[in-house]
C-alpha positions as CSV (number, residue, x, y, z in Angstrom):
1,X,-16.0,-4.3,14.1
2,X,-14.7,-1.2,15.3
3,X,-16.6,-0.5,18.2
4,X,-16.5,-4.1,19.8
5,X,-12.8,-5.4,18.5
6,X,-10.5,-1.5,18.0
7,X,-11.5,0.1,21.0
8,X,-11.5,-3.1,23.0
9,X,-8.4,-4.7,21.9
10,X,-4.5,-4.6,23.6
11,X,-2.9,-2.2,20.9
12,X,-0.8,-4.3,19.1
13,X,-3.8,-6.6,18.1
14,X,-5.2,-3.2,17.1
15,X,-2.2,-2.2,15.1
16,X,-2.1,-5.4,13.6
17,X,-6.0,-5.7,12.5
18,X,-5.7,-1.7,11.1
19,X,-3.0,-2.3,9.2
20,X,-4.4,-6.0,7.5
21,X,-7.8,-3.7,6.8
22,X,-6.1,-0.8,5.1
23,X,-3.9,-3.3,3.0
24,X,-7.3,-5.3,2.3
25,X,-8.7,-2.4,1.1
26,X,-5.4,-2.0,-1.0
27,X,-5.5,-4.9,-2.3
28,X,-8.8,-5.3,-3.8
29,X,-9.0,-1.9,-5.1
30,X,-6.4,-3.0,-7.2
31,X,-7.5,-6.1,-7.8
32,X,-11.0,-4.3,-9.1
33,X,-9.0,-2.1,-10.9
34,X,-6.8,-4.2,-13.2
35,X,-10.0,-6.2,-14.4
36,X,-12.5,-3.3,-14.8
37,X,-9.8,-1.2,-16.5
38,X,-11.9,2.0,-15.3
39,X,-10.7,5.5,-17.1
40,X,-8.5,8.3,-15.4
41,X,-11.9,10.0,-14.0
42,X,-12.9,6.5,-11.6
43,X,-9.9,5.7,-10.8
44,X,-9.8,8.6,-8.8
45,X,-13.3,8.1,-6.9
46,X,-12.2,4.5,-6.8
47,X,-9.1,5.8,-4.6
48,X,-11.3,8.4,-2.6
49,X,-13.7,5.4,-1.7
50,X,-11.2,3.2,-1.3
51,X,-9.9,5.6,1.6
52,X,-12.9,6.4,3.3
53,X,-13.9,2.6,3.7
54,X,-10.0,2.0,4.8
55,X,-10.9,4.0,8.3
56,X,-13.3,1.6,9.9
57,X,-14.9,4.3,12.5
58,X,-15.3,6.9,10.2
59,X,-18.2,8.9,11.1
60,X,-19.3,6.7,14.2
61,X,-18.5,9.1,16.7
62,X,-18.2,12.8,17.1
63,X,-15.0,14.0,18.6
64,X,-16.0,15.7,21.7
65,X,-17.8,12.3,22.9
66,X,-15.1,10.6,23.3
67,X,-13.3,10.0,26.4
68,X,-9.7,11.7,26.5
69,X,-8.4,8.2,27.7
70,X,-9.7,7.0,24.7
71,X,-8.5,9.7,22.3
72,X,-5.0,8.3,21.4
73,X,-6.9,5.1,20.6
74,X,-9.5,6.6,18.3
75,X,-6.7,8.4,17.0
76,X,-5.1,5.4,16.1
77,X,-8.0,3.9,14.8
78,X,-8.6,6.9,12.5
79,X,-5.1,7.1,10.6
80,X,-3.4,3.4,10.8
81,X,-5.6,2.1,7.9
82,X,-5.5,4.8,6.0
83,X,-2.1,5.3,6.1
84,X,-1.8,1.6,4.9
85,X,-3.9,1.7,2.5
86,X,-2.2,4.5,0.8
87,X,1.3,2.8,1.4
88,X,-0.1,-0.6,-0.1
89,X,-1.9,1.0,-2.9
90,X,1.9,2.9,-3.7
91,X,3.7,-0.5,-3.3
92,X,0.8,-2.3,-5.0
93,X,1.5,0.1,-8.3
94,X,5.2,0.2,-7.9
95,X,5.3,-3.7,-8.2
């Protein structure tokens, strides 16, 4: 998905799908969390996982091979999800 939609795509279609994954990602970690009930301890790797699977290139590229016209875009790529999923996951627990 990354590869062939992110880096592809004009950048509001890829604003728009980062944000929707992040908030997915959200979403069903709280969904997962309210029926599991999991202790203090998993909740906390829940959250860590739940971050690292929000940024959909995560480890598929090293730095230095990417294309400085494709930088701002990896860049993008790289902190729009998470940064949604941790604003969903706040608004998810303030709610």
């Amino acid at each position: 998905m990354s590869r062939a939609l992110l880096y592809r795509a004009p950048r509001p279609i890829l604003f728009a799908v980062s944000v929707l994954w992040g908030g997915l990602i959200a979403w069903l970690l709280s969904i997962a969390m309210s029926r599991l009930h999991p202790g203090l301890i998993l909740k906390v790797l829940g959250f860590g996982a739940g971050a690292y699977v929000s940024i959909p290139n995560y480890g598929l590229f090293r730095e230095e091979t990417i294309p400085m016209e494709l930088l701002s875009r990896h860049q993008l790529v790289s902190n729009v999800p998470l940064v949604a999923f941790i604003l969903t996951s706040i608004g998810i627990a303030f709610l």
